[in-house]
N, C-alpha and C positions, 0 to 999 in steps of 0.2 A: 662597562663590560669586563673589564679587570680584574674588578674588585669580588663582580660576581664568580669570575672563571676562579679566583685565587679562594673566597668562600666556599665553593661546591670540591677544589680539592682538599682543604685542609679537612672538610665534614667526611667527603669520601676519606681518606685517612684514618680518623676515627672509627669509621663505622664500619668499614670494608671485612676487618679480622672476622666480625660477627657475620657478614654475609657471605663469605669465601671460603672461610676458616684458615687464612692465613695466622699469622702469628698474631699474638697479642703483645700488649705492650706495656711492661711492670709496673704499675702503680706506685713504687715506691722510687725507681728509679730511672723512669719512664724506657726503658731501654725495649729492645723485642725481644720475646720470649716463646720458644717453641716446644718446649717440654713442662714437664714438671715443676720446672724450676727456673730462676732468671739463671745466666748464666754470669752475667754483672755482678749482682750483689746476694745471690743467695736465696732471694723469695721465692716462696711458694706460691705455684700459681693461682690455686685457691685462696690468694689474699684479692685478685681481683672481682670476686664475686663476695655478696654482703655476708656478713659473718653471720654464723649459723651453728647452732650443736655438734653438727656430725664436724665441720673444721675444729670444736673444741677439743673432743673427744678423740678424732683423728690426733691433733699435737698431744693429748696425755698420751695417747698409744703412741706415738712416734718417740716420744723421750724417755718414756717410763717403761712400757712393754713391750716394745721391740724387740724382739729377740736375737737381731744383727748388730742393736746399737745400745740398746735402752740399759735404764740403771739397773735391773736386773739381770740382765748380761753383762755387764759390768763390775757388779757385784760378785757372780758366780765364777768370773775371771780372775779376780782378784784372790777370789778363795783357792784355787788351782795351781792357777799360775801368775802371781803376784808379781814377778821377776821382769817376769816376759810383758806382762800390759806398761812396767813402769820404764820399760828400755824401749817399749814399742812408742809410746809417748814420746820420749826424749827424743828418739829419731825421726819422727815429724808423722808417725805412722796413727795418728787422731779420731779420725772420723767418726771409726767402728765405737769408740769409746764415749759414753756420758766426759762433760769437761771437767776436769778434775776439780775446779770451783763449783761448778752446779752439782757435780757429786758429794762436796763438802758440807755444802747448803742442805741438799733433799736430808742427809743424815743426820744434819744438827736439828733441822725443824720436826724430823720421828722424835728425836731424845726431847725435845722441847715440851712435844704431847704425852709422851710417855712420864716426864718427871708430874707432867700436870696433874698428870688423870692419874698415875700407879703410886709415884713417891710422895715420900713427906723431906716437905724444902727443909725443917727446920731442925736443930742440933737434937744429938740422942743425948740423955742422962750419960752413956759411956760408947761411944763412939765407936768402931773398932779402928786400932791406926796401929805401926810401930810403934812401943817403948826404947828410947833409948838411956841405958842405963849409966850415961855422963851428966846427964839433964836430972835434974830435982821434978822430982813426981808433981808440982804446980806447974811446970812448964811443958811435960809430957801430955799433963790432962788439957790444956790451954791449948799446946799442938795439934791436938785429937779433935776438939771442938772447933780450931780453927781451920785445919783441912776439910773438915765436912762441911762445913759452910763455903768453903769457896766450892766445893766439888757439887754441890746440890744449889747453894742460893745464888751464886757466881759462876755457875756453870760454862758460860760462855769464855772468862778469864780462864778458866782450868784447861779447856780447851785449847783457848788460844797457847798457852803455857807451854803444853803438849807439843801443839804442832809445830811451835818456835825453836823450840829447845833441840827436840830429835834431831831436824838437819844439820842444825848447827855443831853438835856432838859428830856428827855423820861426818861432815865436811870437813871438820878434824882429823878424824882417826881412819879417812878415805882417802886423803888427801892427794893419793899417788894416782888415783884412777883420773884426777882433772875435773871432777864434778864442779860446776858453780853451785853456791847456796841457792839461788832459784831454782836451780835444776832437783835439788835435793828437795826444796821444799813443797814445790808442787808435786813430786809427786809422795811426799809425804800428807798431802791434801788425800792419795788414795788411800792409802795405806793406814793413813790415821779414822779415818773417814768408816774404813770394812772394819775396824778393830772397835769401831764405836757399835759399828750395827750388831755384830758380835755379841756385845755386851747388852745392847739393846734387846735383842732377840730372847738372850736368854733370862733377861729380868723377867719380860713380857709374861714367857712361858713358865716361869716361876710365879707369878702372878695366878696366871692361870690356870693353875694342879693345885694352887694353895701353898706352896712349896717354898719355905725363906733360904734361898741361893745364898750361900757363904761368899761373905766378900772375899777371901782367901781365893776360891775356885774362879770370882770374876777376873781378879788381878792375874792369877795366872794365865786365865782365857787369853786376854789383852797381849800379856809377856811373849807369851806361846805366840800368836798370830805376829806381833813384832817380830820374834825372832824370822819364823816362817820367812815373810816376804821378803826381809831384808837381806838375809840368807841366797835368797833368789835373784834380787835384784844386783849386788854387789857380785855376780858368778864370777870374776874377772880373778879374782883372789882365791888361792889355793883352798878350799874347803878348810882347813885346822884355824888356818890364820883367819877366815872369817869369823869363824866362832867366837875366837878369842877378840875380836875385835867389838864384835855384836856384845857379846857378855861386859866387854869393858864399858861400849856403848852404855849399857843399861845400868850398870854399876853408877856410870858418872850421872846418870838422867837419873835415877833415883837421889843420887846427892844434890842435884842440884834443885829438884821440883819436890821431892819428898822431906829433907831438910831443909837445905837452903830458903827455900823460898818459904817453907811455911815458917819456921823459925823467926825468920827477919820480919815478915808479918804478926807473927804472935808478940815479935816486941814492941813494933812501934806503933802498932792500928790493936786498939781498943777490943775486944771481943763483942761490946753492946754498940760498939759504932757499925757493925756491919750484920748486926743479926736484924 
């Protein structure tokens, strides 16, 4: 009689939510759950029910289209007010925001399709790149071929270069405001991330009119929107002296990823090893 009395309650248990409409109980972390959402771990309560389109479609509109959270609000944040999303993050203020990884991601995998389907991965006859006039015109033309290959066929390395480099320069010549490198670097995940779409955008739409976009006008797109956010973000600092800091900023990040590093590649890694 126990075993029965102990039986009929763990079933009633189970099955009670559905006949009552008490709470249910998280699938994932069996917890109760009376809203939306567990309050334990985060689930959605339509994970208890079998998966379905509209649950697909619901999470692309939730992360992608929402217009309180989604990456296009977050995008359009960033273009505004860049300063503000990257101090809003820091102080634990997140939610409303795509995560600044998953923001970094959705925007490498556009440029991923875009280099697919619009570019050509492979070296031009003459490149366009700086000259610089200390260097013998072989190691100028060797530099030119060698940056476009990392920026088209290595794309993911150029990237990463980028986003490494900026905070680090940042953490430097910020020094006084207390930033950690983490702190700087994620949210140079946004800010590197909107300066890509940027660029992505207007390849796209140069694509699209028939239109071949000067890479001068790209770079500067790129320069222009670094300055912008950073500008913004760093407010702590008298306006002049940020400038100066940013330009210096840029000044050293072009020596060190624009020379440096392709230099030190064009000598010791082959040009036919990496085409």
């Amino acid at each position: 009689m126990y075993f029965l009395q102990k039986g009929f309650f763990s079933i009633s248990l189970t099955f009670m939510p559905i006949f009552t409409g008490m709470n249910q109980f998280c699938q994932n972390c069996n917890k109760p759950i009376s809203d939306n959402y567990c309050a334990h771990c985060g689930q959605r309560a339509i994970a208890n029910q079998r998966l379905s389109w509209k649950e697909i479609f619901s999470d692309f509109a939730d992360n992608v289209l929402n217009l309180d959270k989604g990456f296009f609000f977050t995008f359009w944040k960033l273009l505004v007010s860049p300063g503000k999303v990257g101090r809003n993050f820091l102080r634990g203020e997140r939610k409303k925001y795509t995560s600044p990884i998953r923001y970094l991601i959705i925007a490498v995998a556009i440029q991923a399709f875009i280099d697919y389907w619009l570019l050509e991965a492979g070296p031009n006859e003459n490149p366009d790149f700086f000259y610089f006039p200390f260097l013998s015109a072989e190691m100028n033309s060797k530099m030119a071929i060698m940056n476009h290959l990392i920026a088209t066929k290595y794309a993911f390395a150029h990237n990463l270069s980028m986003i490494i480099i900026f905070p680090a320069i940042f953490y430097v010549i910020f020094r006084r405001l207390h930033y950690r490198y983490i702190e700087l670097l994620t949210v140079n995940f946004y800010y590197f991330s909107s300066g890509l779409m940027i660029v992505l955008i207007l390849l796209f739409f140069s694509w699209l009119i028939g239109f071949d976009f000067p890479i001068p006008a790209i770079i500067f797109s790129t320069i222009a929107y670094v300055f912008w956010s950073s500008f913004h973000f760093f407010k702590d600092i008298h306006w002049a002296k940020r400038v100066g800091y940013i330009l210096l900023s840029l000044v050293l990040f072009m020596l060190m990823r624009v020379f440096l590093l392709t230099y030190f590649i064009s000598i010791f890694v082959p040009i036919e090893n990496i085409q």
